[in-house]
N, C-alpha and C positions, 0 to 999 in steps of 0.2 A: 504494500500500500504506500506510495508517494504519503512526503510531508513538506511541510514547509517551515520557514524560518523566517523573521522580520524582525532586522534589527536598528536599533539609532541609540546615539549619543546625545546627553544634553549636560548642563551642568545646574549642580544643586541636588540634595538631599533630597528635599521634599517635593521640588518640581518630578522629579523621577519616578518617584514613588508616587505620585498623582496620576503621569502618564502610565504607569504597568494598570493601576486601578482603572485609567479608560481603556483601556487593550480590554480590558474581560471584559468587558459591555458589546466587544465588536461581534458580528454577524456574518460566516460562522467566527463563534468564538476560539479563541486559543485552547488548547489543552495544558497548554503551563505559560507562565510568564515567570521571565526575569530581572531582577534588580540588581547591581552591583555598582560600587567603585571603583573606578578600570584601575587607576593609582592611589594610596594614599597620601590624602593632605593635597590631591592635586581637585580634589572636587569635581569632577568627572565620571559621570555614571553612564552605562551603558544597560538600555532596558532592551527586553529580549523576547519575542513570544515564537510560540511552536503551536503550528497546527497542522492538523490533519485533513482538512478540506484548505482548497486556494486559499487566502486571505483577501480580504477589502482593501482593495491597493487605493481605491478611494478616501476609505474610510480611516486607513493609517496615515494617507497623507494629509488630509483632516487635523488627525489628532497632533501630528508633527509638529504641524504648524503654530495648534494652539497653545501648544506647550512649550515650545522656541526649542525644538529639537531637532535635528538635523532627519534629513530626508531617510527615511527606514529603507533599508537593504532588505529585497525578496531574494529568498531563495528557496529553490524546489530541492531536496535532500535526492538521493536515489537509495533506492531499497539495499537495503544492506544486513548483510547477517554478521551483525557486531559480535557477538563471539567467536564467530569462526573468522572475522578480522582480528580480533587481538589475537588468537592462537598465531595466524600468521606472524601479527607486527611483534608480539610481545616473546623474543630470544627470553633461554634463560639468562640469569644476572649473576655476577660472582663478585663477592664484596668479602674479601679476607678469606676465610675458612667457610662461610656460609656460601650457599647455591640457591638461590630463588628462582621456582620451574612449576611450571602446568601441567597436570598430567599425561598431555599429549607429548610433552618430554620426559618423562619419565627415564628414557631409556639413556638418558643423556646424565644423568647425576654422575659426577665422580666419583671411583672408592676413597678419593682422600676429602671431599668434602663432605659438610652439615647440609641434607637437604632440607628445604622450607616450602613444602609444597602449597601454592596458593593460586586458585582457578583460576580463567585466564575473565570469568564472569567479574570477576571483582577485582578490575583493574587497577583499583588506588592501593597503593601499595606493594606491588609487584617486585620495588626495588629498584624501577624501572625509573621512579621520579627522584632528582637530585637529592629532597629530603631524607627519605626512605634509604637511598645507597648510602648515604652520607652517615646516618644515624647507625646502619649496619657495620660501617666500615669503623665509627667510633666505638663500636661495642667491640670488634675485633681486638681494635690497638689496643684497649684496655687489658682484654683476656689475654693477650700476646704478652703482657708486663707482669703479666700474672695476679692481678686483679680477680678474685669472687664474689660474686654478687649472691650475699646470701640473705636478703631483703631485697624484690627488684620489684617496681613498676610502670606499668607504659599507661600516660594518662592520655587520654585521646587516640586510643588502639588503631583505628580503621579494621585493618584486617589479621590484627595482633601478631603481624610478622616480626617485631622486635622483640615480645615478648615470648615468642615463643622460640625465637633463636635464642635468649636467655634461659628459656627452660633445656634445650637442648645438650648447653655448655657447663651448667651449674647445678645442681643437683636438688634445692628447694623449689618449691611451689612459685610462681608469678604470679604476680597480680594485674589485670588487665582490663582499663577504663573506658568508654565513651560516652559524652551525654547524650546519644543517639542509638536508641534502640533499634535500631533498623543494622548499625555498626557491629553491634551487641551480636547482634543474633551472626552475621557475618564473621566477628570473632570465634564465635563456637564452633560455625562450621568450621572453619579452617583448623580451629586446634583439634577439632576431631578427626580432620581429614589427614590430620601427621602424628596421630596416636596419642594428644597429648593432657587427654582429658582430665585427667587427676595431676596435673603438673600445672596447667594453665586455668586459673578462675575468673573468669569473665563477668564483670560487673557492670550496671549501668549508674553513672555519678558523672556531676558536672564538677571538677579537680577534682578534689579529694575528698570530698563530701559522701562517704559510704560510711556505714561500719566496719567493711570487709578495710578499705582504704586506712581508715583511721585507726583500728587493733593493730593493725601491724608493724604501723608505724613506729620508733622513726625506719626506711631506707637504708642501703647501701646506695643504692644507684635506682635514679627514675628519669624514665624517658617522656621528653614531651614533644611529640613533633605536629603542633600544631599552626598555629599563626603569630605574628610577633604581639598584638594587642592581647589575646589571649593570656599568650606569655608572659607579660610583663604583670599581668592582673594577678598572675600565677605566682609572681616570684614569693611575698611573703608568705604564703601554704609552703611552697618546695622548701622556703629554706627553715621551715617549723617541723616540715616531715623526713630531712633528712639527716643522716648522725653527721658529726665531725669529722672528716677525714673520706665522709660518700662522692657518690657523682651523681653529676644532670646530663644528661645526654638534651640538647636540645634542636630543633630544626624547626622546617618553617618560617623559616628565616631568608627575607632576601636579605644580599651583600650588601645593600647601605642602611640594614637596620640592624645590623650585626651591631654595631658600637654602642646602640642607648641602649638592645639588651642584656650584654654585656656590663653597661653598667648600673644597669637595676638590679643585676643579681652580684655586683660588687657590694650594691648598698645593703642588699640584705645576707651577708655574711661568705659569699661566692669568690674564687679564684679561677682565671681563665688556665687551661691547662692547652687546649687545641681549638684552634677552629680551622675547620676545614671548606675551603668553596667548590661547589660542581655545579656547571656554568652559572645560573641567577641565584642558587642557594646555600645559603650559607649552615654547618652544622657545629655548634657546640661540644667543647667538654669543660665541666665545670668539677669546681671541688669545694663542696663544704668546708670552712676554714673555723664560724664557730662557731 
């Protein structure tokens, strides 16, 4: 079944978010709309609808107008069977001692590597995004030094590929967060899908906000590969739930926000030990100092 896509740029919060609210009103309507800030700090939003009948190329340019938004981009999609596109696009990934593969690779795992087996349906997280290898590749250099994480946890899991490359290398239980139950449930499959059902406990909590989160605290080592606002909201929880002497694994980070967060988790008691960039992102190692 053909779909469609109509997009524009305007600027301002609220004008944005006024235009997605007129997008649902159009005839046929969208099946989703989008809101976002293309930059931050640069005040530029890009609204977005998706549908599944032609769109009112009248009635978008209409709304364009009224709104002071630039002229909406149509576009018709072509049918496409997205997971058997990512099985093509999506190589496995090799980050240190770990191997991130889809079962269609299967046959491809090394005897000397950690496989992470994560379907090619759920592609955030793959290992594939700067984050994600970045964040793999800090958990490595750590293990490599001889580092054990024996309190670990990943707050903002996705598809708890970190945490469950933790469970892999280290011998206690992880703990593994999203405020996104939809994420949650994606977690489980995945740790079920690499045996690691009593090793990896998948929780739903916005930070650290569980009980499972909060008993166990404080940490050796917690991963957060989220967004830099997020992070920075984050820091004084991390540095309340982590011992003296642990790590932060952090990503989600582009390269010129690497420095303020950096030094908000200076403020709250943090020591930079690595950061690492792979090409827009930038990934953390921290150390609790006190």
């Amino acid at each position: 079944m053909p779909t469609w896509t109509a997009l524009t740029t305007l600027k301002g919060q609220s004008a944005a978010e006024a235009l997605g609210e007129a997008m649902e009103t159009l005839i046929p309507e969208p099946t989703g709309v989008g809101v976002f800030e293309i930059e931050e700090d640069c005040d530029r939003w890009e609204v977005s609808g998706y549908f599944t009948e032609a769109p009112d190329q009248a009635g978008l340019a209409l709304l364009s107008a009224m709104h002071g938004a630039t002229t909406f981009t149509i576009e018709e999609l072509p049918e496409t069977d997205w997971v058997a596109h990512v099985r093509r696009e999506l190589a496995p990934v090799e980050a240190g001692q770990f191997f991130v593969y889809g079962s269609h690779d299967a046959d491809q795992l090394p005897d000397d590597k950690i496989g992470l087996l994560i379907e090619a349906a759920m592609a955030f997280g793959t290992g594939h995004h700067g984050t994600t290898l970045g964040c793999l590749r800090a958990l490595d250099r750590l293990a490599s030094e001889g580092f054990v994480g024996e309190k670990v946890a990943d707050i903002g899991c996705g598809t708890a590929v970190l945490g469950m490359a933790a469970a892999k290398i280290w011998p206690n239980p992880v703990i593994v967060s999203d405020i996104d139950d939809v994420a949650v449930d994606v977690a489980r499959t995945n740790v079920a899908a690499n045996g690691l059902e009593n090793r990896v406990i998948c929780v739903e909590a916005a930070g650290f906000d569980a009980p499972t989160l909060r008993d166990a605290a404080p940490f050796d080592l917690v991963f957060a590969n989220i967004l830099k606002g997020p992070l920075i909201g984050l820091a004084p929880d991390m540095g309340a739930s982590i011992r003296t002497g642990g790590y932060a694994i952090l990503s989600g980070i582009l390269n010129p926000q690497a420095d303020e967060v950096i030094a908000t988790y200076s403020e709250n008691g943090f020591n930079l030990v690595n950061r690492e960039e792979i090409v827009d992102w930038t990934t953390l190692i921290l150390t609790k100092s006190d």
